[in-house]
C-alpha positions in Angstrom: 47.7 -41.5 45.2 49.3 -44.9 46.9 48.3 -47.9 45.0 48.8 -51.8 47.1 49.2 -54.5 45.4 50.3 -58.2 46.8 51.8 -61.3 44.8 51.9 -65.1 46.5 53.1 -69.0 45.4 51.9 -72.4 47.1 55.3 -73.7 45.4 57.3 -75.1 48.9 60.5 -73.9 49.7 60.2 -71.2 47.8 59.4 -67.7 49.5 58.8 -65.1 47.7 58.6 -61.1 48.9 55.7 -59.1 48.6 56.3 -55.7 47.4 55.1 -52.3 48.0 55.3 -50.2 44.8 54.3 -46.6 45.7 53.6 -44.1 42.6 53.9 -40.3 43.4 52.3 -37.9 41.5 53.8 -34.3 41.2 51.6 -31.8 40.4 54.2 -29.6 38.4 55.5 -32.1 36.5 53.0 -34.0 35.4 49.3 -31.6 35.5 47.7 -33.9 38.3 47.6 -32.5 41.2 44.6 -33.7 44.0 43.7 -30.1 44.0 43.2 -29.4 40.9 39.8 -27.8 39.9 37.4 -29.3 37.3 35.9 -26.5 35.1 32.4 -26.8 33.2 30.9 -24.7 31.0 27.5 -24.4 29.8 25.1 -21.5 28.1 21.5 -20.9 27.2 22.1 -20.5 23.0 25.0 -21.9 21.2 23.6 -19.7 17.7 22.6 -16.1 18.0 22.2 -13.1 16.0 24.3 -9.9 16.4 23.6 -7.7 18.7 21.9 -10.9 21.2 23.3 -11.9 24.5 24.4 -15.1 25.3 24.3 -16.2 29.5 27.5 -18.5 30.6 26.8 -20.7 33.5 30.1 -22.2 35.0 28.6 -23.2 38.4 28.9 -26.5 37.8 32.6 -26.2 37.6 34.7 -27.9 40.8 37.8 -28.2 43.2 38.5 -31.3 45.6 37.9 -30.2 49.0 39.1 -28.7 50.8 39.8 -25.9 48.6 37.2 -23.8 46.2 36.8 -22.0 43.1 37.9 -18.2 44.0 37.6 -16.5 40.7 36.1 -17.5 37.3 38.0 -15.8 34.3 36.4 -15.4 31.3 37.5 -14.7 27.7 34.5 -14.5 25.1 36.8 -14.8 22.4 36.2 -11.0 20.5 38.8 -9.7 22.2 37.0 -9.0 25.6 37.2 -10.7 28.8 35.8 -10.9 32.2 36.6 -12.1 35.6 34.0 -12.9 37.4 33.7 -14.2 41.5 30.1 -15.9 40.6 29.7 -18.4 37.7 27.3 -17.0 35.6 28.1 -14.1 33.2 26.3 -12.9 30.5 28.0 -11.3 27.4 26.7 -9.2 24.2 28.5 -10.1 20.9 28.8 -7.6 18.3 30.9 -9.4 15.8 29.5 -12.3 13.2 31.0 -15.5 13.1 32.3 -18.4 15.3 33.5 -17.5 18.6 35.9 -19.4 21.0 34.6 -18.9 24.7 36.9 -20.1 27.0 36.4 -20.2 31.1 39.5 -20.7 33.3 38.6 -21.3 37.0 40.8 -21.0 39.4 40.7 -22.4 43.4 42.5 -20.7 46.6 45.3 -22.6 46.4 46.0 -21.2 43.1 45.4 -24.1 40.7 43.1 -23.5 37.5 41.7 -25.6 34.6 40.4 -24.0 31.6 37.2 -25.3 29.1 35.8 -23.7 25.8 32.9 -23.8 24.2 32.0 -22.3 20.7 28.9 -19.6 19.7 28.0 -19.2 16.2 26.9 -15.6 15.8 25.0 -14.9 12.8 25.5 -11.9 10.3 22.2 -10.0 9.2 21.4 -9.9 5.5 23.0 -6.9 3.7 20.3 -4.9 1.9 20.9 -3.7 -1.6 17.8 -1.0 -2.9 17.5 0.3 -6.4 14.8 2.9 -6.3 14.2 5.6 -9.2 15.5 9.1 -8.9 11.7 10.6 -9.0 8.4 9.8 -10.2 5.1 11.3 -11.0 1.7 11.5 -9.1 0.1 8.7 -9.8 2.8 7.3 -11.5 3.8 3.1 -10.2 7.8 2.7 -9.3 9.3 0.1 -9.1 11.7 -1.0 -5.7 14.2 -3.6 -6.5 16.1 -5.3 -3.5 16.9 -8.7 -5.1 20.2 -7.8 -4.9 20.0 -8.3 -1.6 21.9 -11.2 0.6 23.0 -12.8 3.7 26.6 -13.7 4.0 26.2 -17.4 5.3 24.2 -18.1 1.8 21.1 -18.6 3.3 17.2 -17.5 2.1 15.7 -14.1 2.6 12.2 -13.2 3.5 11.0 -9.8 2.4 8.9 -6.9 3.9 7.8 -4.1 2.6 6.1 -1.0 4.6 5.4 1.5 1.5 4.8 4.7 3.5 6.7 4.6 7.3 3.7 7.6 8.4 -0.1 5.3 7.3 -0.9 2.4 9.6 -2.6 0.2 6.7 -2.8 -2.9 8.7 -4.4 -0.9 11.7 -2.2 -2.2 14.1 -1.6 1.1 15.6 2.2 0.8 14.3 2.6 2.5 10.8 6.3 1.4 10.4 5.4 -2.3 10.7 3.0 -3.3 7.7 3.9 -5.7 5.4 2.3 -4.0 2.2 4.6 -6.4 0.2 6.8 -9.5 0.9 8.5 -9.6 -2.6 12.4 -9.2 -3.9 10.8 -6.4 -6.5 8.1 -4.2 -4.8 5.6 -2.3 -7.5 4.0 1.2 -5.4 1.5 3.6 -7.1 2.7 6.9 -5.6 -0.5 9.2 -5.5 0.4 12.5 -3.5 3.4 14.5 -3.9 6.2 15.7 -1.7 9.1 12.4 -0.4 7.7 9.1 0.6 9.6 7.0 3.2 8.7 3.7 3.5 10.9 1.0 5.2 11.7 -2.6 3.8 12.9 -5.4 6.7 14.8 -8.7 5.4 14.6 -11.3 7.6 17.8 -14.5 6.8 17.1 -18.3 8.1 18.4 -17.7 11.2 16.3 -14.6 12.2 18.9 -12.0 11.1 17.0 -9.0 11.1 17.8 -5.5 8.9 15.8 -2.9 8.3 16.5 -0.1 5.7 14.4 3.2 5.3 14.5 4.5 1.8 13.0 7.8 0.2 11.5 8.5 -2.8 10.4 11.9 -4.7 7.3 12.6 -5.7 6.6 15.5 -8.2 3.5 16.9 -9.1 2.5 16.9 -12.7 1.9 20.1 -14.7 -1.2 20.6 -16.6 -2.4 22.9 -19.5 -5.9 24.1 -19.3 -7.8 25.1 -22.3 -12.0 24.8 -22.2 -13.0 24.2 -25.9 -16.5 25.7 -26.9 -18.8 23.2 -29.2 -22.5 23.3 -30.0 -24.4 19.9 -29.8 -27.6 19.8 -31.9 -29.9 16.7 -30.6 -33.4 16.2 -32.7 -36.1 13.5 -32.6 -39.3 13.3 -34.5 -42.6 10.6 -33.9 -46.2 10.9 -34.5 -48.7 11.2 -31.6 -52.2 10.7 -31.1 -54.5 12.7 -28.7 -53.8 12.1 -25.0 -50.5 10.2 -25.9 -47.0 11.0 -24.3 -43.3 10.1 -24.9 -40.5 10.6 -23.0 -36.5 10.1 -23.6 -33.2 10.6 -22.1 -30.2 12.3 -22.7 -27.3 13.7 -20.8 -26.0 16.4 -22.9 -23.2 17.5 -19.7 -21.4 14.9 -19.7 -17.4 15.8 -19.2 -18.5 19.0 -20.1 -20.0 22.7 -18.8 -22.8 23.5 -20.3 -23.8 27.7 -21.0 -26.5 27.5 -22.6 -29.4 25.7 -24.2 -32.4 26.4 -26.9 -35.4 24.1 -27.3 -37.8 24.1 -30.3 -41.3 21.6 -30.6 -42.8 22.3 -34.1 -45.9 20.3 -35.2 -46.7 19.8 -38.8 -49.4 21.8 -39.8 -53.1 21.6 -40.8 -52.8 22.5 -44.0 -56.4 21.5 -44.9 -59.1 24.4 -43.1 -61.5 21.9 -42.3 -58.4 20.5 -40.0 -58.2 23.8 -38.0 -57.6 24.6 -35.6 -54.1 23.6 -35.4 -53.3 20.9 -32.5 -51.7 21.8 -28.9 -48.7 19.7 -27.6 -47.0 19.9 -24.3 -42.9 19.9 -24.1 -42.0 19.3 -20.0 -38.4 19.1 -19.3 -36.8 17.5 -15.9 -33.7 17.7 -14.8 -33.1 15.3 -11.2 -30.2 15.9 -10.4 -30.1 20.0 -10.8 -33.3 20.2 -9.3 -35.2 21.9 -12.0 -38.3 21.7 -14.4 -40.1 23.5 -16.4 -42.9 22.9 -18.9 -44.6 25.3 -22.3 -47.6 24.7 -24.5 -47.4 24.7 -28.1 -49.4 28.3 -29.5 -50.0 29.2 -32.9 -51.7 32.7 -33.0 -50.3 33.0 -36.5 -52.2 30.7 -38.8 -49.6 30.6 -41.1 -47.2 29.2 -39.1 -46.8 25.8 -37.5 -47.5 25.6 -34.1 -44.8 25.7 -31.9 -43.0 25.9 -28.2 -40.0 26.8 -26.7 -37.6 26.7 -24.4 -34.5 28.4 -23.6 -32.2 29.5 -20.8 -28.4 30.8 -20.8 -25.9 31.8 -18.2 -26.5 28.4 -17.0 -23.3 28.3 -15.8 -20.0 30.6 -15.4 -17.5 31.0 -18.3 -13.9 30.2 -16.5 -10.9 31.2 -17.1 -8.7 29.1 -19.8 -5.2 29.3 -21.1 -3.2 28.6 -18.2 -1.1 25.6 -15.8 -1.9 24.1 -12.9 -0.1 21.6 -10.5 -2.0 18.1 -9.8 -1.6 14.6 -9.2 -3.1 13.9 -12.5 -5.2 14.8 -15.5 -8.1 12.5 -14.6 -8.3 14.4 -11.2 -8.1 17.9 -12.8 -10.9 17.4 -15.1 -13.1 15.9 -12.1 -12.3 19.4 -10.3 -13.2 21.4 -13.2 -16.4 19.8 -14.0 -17.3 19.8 -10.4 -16.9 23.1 -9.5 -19.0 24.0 -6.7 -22.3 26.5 -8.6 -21.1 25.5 -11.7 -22.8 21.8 -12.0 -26.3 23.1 -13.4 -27.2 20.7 -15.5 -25.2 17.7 -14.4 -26.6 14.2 -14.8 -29.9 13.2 -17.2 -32.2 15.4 -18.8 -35.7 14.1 -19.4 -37.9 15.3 -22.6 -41.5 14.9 -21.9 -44.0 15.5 -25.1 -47.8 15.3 -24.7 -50.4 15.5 -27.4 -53.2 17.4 -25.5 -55.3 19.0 -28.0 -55.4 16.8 -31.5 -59.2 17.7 -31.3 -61.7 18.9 -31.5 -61.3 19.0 -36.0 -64.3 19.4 -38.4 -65.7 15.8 -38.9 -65.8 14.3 -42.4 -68.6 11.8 -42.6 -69.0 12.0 -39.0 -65.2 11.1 -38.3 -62.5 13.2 -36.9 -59.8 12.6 -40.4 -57.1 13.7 -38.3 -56.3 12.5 -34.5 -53.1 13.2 -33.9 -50.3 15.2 -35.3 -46.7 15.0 -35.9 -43.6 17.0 -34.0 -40.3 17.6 -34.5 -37.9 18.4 -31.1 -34.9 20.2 -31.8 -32.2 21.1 -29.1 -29.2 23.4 -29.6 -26.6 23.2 -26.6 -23.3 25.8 -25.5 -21.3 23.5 -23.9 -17.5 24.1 -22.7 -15.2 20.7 -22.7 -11.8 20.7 -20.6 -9.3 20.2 -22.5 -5.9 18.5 -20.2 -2.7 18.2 -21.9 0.5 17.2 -19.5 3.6 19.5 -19.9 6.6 17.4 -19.3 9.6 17.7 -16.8 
């Protein structure tokens, strides 16, 4: 570059000379040159994740006419490189940390500048799982990923998907629930056979891992045994003619039952002119069976107390006892016992209906019946059979 610069004096008799100074710049020797290029650098993220692409743009780069930019040579600082005849490139980075991407361009007469520019690229959070060897149907493990970290230091966000095969959000993806978002996950595991669920950790910069993990399920072992008892349920009141009661019971509960016997005895007329003895009704209903049946009190033996009764056995089938079965746990085997299909007769409330019908007509004393209504005395004997459930360890 020439550079003129002039000097006078209004002093007289003086002259003085103007000079011309000229100042030559060798490109060699000193790194100016008039056709040296310009490189520029720019890119769409400066911070990713690995495994994201970053895209370089060094089109705004330059070289003083009349010569151009002929090849653009790019090193992304992880040990690869690229050279490039456009000046966009785009580049995947697999390693974490801070990387050093430098672009040399160079022009056709052979002269090149270089410019750099840094990316940050951000490790994913290690996942650490403890998870217990096995557990039992219906049994609650516990998941414990609080060892977990990122290696810049920063937070973590937790997701848990408990079983990687049930959609419980109904999103149509199963593997991408979020049935927890806790260090320490608690799951009830209720069928057996190995459940895979999947938890995702998520660091302050979006670092994503995901980890399946596994864990057994065994099936519990049971011992069966059906214990035999006999229940004995009585009541007692006084009714007058054309009078009822009724009451409720539910003798099957948690239990078979095999058989049952019935007995309605009214006090008797101990005094002749009370004869003849009184009539009661004794209806039984049972809703949820399906069944009733009703008997009259008879007494064609005057020196016993009128009475009725009713009984039935075989209600139900004896089963087997003495022996193991495999379930998810004891609450569930005794539902299956005791609702065995044909063996739920019985099942649910039992209703006792007792009806003074005949308290008269008795011998009048003065014109007055003495005796209107009569005392009973219900009495019911039931066979019932109560599972007994008792886990046999591992």
């Amino acid at each position: 570059m020439l550079h003129r610069g002039m000097m006078t004096s209004t002093k007289s008799g003086t002259f003085l000379i103007s000079c011309t100074i000229i100042f030559v710049s060798f490109a060699g020797c000193t790194g100016l040159s008039s056709t040296t290029p310009n490189a520029e650098i720019s890119s769409d993220v400066s911070e990713i994740n690995v495994g994201d692409v970053v895209n370089f743009d060094g089109r705004a780069s330059t070289s003083p006419s009349p010569s151009i930019i002929v090849d653009y040579n790019w090193d992304f600082g992880d040990g690869e490189t690229r050279l490039t005849k456009s000046g966009i490139v785009s580049h995947h980075f697999q390693n974490p940390g801070n990387h050093e991407v430098e672009l040399t361009v160079i022009n056709d007469m052979g002269e090149s500048d270089s410019i750099s520019m840094t990316i940050f690229v951000n490790s994913p959070p290690t996942i650490l799982i403890e998870i217990p060897g096995y557990v039992k149907t219906g049994d609650t493990g516990i998941l414990d990923a609080s060892n977990s970290f990122d290696p810049e230091g920063g937070s973590l966000e937790y997701i848990w998907d408990f079983d990687k095969t049930y959609d419980s959000d109904g999103d149509g993806d199963p593997t991408r629930d979020a049935d927890a978002t806790t260090s320490v996950a608690e799951i009830e595991f209720l069928n057996p056979g190995n459940q895979t669920g999947i938890l995702t950790v998520v660091d302050d910069k979006g670092g994503i891992t995901s980890e399946e993990w596994t864990v057994m399920v065994i099936s519990r072992t049971f011992y069966i045994y059906w214990e035999e008892q006999k229940t004995v349920y009585s009541w007692s009141d006084y009714l007058e003619q054309g009078d009822s009661i009724s009451f409720t019971h539910e003798p099957g509960l948690n239990a078979r039952i095999i058989e049952f016997n019935a007995s309605l005895i009214l006090d008797r007329e101990l005094i002749p002119l009370l004869w003849p003895e009184d009539n009661f009704s004794l209806h039984l209903d049972l809703p949820m069976t399906g069944w009733e049946t009703s008997t009259l009190t008879t007494h064609d033996n005057i020196t016993e107390n009128a009475s009725a009764y009713i009984s039935y056995d075989e209600l139900n089938d004896i089963p087997e006892t003495d022996y193991n079965i495999q379930a998810e746990s004891a609450e569930n085997v005794i539902y299956s016992l005791l609702n065995e299909p044909g063996q739920r007769w019985g099942m649910g409330e039992w209703i006792w209906t007792i009806t003074a019908e005949e308290c008269d007509p008795d011998l009048p004393v003065d014109g007055i019946d003495p005796d209107t209504g009569n005392d009973w005395d219900l009495e019911v004997e039931f066979t019932i059979l109560i599972p007994r459930v008792s886990e046999i360890g591992v």
